[in-house]
N, C-alpha and C positions, 0 to 999 in steps of 0.2 A: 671561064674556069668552072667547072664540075662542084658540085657542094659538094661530092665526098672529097676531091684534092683541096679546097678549102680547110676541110674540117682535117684533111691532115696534116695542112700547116700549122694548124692549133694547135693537137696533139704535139706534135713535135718541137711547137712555142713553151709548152709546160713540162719540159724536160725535169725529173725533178731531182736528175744526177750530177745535172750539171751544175758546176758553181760560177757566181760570178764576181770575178777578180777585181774590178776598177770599178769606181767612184762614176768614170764618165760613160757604161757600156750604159746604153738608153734602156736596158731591164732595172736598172739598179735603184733599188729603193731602200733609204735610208731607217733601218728595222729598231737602232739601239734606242732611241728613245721610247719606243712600244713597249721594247722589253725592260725597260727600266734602268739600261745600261747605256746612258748617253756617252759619261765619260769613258768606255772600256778601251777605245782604243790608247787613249793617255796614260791611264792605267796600268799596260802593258807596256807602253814604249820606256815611259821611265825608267823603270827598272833595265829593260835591256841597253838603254843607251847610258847609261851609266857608267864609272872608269871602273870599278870591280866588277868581277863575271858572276851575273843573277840566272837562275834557272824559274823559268814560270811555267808551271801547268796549267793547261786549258783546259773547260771541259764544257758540258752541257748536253743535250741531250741531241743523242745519233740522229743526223739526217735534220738538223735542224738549223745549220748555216754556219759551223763551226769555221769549214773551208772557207769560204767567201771571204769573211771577216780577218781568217787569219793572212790574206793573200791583201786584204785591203790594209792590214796594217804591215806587211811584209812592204808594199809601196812606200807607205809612212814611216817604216824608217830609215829605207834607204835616202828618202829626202833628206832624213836629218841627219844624216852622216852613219847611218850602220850599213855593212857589207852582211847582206844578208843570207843563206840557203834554204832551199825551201827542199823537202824530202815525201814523198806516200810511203810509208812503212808497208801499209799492205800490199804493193810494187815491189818492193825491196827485199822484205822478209817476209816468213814464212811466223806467220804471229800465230798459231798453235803449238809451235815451242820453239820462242824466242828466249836468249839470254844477254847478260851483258856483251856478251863476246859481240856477238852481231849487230848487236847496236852501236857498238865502236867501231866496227866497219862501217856500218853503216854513214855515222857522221863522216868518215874519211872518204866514202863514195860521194856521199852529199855536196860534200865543200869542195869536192876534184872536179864533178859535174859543176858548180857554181863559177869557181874561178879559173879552173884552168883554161880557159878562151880567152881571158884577159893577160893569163901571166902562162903561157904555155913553156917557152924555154926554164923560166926559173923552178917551173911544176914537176918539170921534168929531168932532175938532176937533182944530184947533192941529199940532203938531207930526206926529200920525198922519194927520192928511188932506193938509198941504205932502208926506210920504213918499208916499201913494197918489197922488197927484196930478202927482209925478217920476216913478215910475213910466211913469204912463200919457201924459205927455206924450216922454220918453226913446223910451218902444215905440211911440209912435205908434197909443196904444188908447182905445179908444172905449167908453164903458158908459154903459147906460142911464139908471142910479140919480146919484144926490149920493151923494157918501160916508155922511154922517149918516143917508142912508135905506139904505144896502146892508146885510145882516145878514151876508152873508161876501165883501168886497170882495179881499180876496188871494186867498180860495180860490177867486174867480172867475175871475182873470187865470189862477192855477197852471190850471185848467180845461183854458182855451184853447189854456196850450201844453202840455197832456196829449193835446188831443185833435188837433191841427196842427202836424205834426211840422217842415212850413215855416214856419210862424208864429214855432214855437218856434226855430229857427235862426237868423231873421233880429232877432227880439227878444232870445236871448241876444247876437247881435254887434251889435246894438244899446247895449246897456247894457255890452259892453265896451271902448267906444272913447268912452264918457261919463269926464268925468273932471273931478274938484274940483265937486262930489261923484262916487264914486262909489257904485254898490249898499252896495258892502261900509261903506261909510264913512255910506252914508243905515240898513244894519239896524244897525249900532252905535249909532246913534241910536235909532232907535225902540225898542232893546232898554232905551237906557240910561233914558229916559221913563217904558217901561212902568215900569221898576225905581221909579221914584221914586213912579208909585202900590201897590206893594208893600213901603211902609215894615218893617223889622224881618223881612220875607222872602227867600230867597231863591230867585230867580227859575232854575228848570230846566227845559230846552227837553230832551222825550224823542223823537229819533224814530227809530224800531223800522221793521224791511225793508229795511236795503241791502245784507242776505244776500242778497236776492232779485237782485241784480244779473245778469245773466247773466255765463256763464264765457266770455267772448268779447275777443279781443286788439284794440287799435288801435293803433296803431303801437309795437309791439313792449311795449305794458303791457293787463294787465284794464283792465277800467274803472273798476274800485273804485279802483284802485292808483293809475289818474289822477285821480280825485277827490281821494281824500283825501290822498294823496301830493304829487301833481302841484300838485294847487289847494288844498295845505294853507296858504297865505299869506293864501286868500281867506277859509280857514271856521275857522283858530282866532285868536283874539286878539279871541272876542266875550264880549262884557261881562256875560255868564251862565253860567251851569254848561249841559254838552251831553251828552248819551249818545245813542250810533248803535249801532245791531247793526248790525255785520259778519259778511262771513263767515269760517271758523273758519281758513281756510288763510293769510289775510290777517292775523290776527291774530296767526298762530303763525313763520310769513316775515317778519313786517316788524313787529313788536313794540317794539322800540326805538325806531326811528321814527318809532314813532305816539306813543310815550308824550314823543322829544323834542320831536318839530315840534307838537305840543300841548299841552303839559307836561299828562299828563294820565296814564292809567293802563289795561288793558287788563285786563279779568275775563272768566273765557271757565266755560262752564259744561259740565261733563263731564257725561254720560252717567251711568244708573244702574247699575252692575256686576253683574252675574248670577252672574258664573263670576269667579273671582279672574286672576290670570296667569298663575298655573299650573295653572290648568283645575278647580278645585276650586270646588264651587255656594258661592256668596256668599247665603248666609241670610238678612242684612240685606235684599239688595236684590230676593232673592223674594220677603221679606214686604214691603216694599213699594211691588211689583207684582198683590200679593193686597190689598192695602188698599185701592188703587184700584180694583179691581174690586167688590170688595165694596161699596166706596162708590157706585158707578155703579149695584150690582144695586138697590141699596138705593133708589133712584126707582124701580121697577117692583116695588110691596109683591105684584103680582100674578105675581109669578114664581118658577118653583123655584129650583134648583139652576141653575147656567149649566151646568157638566159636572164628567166629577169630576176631582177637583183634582190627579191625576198624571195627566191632559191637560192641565190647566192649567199643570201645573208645565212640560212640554214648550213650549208656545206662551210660555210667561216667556224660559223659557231660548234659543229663537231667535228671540226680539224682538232679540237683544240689549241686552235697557234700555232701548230707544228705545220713548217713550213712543208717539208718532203710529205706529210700526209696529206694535205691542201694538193697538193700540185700531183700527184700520184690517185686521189680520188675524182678530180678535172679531166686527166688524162682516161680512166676508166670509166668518164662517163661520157667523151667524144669515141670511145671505142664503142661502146653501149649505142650510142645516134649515128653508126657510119652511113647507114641507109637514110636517116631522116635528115642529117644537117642541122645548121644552126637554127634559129637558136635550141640550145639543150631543153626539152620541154621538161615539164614537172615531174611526168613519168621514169625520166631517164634519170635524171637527179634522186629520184625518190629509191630507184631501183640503187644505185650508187652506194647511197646511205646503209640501206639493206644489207647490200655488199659485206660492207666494210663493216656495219656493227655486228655482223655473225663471226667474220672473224676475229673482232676484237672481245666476245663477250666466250669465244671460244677459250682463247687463250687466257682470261678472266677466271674461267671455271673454277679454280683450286685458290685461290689467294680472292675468295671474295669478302672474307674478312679482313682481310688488311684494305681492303678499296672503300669497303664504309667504314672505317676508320679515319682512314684520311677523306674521305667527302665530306666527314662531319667537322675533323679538327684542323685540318690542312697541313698534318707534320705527321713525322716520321716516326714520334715514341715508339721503342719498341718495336721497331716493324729490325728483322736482321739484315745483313749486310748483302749476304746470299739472295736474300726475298726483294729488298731494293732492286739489287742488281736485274730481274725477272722483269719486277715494275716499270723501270725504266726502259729495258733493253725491247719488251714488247709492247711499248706507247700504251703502258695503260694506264700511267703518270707522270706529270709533265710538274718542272718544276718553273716557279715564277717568282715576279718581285717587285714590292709594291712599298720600297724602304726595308722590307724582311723578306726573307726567303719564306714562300708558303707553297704547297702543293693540291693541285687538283688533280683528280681520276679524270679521262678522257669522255670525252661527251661518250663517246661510240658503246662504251659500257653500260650506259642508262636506256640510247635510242632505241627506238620499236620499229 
C-alpha cells in the first residue's frame, strides 16, 4: 500500500464530524473524568427517569463532544427503562428563524420517527391521525398520502416549512390565532397517548443543535433567549422529560431561568484541561488526548508512527482540549505531508500550528481586551453576554473545571 493511501486512511481515522455513539466502538475513550465530569451522565439520567416530567439543558462548547455523550447516555437510559428520541434540529429546522411552533412539530416528527416501527397500527389511527389531520387543516396543507400510509407525516409538513421560509410564516400565524385546541394543547396530547403505549417507560424527547442558533438579535433579545425564554409558556409543561443543547453563554446568563420556567436543570460540559490555571501541563488530560489518538491510529493497522510525541505533545497543548480542534488540526496536517507520509515531521506540524494561530489571532483582533482579562483572572466579570457569545462561538475560550468553573483563552491566541 502507497504512503499517500496510508496517510489517507489517517486522514479519514480523524474525522472530526463525526461522533461516537457507544461505549463499545474501539474509537471510544472515556473523556468525563478529564473534564472533571465523571458523574454527568447520572446527573442527567435522574432527572429524566424520574415519575414527574424534568426538562434538562445541555451545553458546552461547539464541536466539543456534546453529541457523543448525548447518544452515550440516550443508550443509558433506554437500559434503565426510558423510551427515548433522539432529534438534529439543524436536519429538521431552519434555526435562523425558529419558533415555538416548529419545535412542536418538531418533537411530534421526533417521537413518529422513534416509535412508529414498534407501534405502527396504533400510530396510525385515532387520536394521532385527528392531531395530523388539525394540523393540516389549521395550515391549510395538502398531502398526498392518508396518514396510515405516510411513513414520516410530521417530518413531512417540518420539511415544507424548512424549505419555505413564507409558508413557514404564514402557517406559524396560522396555528397562533387557533385556539381551544391549541398546538400546544393538541402535542400534550399526543405526547400524553404516545405515553400510554409505553406502559412502565418513560418517555424522553432528545433534541440536540440549538447551539447552532445563530448569534443574531431581534428586537433587542438572541433568538435562543426568545425561544426558550420568551416562548417558555409554550415549550414546558409537556408531559415528558425534554433535553435541548444550548448554547453555552445562554446557559451560563440565564441559568436560573431556565431551571425556574422549567423546573428543570442545566448540565454544561467543560472542556478537557491541558494546562491547569496556573499554567502548569495537566497530565491527566494529555493522556487523554493521546488515547484518542491512539485509538484513531489504531484503524489504520497499516501505519507508523503519526509523529513523534513532543510534537504531539505541542499540537495537545494548543488544542486547548477541544476535541474538533485537536482532530481538525491532525487532519490539516496529513493534508500538509500528502507527498511526504508518515510520520508527520516537525515542519509539518509546525506549519499546522501557524495555520491555525493566524486564524485564531485573526478573529482575536477586536476583543483582546477581554482575552487578557480572562488569561489573568479566569472568569467572566464583566465581559457581556453578546461578547461571551463571540468567545466561545470562535474557540477563543474554553470553559473548564477543576471543582469551579474557570476559563482559559486558547493557546492559538498566544502561539508564534
Amino acid at each position: 500500500m502507497s504512503s499517500s493511501t496510508i496517510l489517507q486512511k489517517v486522514y479519514n481515522a480523524f474525522d472530526p464530524i463525526e461522533f461516537i455513539a457507544r461505549s463499545d466502538d474501539a474509537r471510544y475513550v472515556d473523556t468525563l473524568s478529564a473534564r472533571g465530569s465523571k458523574g454527568m451522565l447520572q446527573q442527567m439520567m435522574m432527572p429524566l427517569l424520574s415519575d414527574e416530567p424534568n426538562t434538562v439543558f445541555f451545553s458546552g462548547a461547539f464541536g466539543d463532544g456534546k453529541t457523543s455523550i448525548l447518544h452515550q447516555l440516550r443508550g443509558k437510559l433506554d437500559e434503565h427503562g426510558g423510551a427515548t428520541a433522539y432529534g438534529d434540529m439543524a436536519t429538521l429546522l431552519d434555526l435562523g428563524n425558529v419558533a415555538y411552533e416548529e419545535v412542536l412539530l418538531a418533537i411530534l416528527a421526533i417521537a413518529d420517527q422513534a416509535f412508529y416501527p414498534l407501534h405502527e397500527k396504533a400510530m396510525r389511527e385515532g387520536v394521532f391521525e385527528e392531531i395530523w389531520l388539525w394540523i393540516l387543516r389549521i395550515g391549510y396543507l395538502k398531502m398526498d398520502n392518508l396518514f396510515h400510509s405516510e411513513q414520516d407525516p410530521f417530518g413531512r409538513i417540518l420539511q415544507t416549512l424548512r424549505n419555505s421560509p413564507d409558508e413557514r410564516l404564514r402557517i406559524r400565524a396560522l396555528l397562533r390565532k387557533a385556539s381551544e385546541p391549541t398546538l400546544p394543547m393538541m402535542v400534550k396530547r399526543y405526547l400524553t397517548h404516545l405515553k400510554a403505549l409505553l406502559p412502565e417507560q418513560h418517555l424522553i424527547i432528545m433534541m440536540d443543535g440549538f447551539e447552532k442558533i445563530p448569534a443574531v438579535k431581534k428586537d433587542g433579545q438572541f433568538l435562543d433567549q426568545r425561544m426558550f425564554l420568551g416562548q417558555a409558556t409554550q415549550l414546558s409543561a409537556l408531559p415528558c422529560h425534554m433535553l435541548y443543547t444550548i448554547k453555552l453563554e445562554l446557559a451560563r446568563a440565564h441559568e436560573s431561568q431556565l431551571t425556574d420556567l422549567y423546573r428543570g436543570s442545566v448540565v454544561t460540559l467543560p472542556s478537557i484541561a491541558v494546562k491547569d490555571r496556573n499554567g502548569d501541563d495537566n497530565d491527566i488530560g494529555l493522556q487523554v488526548l493521546q488515547d484518542v489518538v491512539d485509538k484513531r491510529m489504531a484503524q489504520v493497522p497499516e501505519a507508523t508512527t503519526l509523529a513523534d510525541p513532543k510534537a504531539l505533545k505541542q499540537l495537545y497543548l494548543d488544542s486547548g482540549g477541544h476535541m474538533r480542534s485537536l482532530l481538525s488540526m491532525i487532519r490539516n496536517a496529513c493534508s500538509l505531508a500528502m507527498f511526504e507520509g508518515l510520520p508527520l515531521t516537525q515542519d509539518v506540524l509546525e506549519t499546522t500550528l501557524q495555520q491555525a494561530a493566524a486564524k485564531t489571532r485573526l478573529a482575536a483582533k477586536d476583543v483582546r481586551k477581554s482575552l487578557a482579562y480572562i488569561d489573568k483572572m479566569h472568569d467572566l466579570d464583566g465581559i457581556t453576554e453578546e461578547e461571551r457569545g463571540f468567545l466561545f462561538n470562535q474557540r477563543l475560550v474554553y470553559e473548564y473545571y477543576d471543582g469551579v468553573f474557570w476559563y482559559g483563552i486558547s493557546p492559538l491566541v498566544r502561539s508564534s
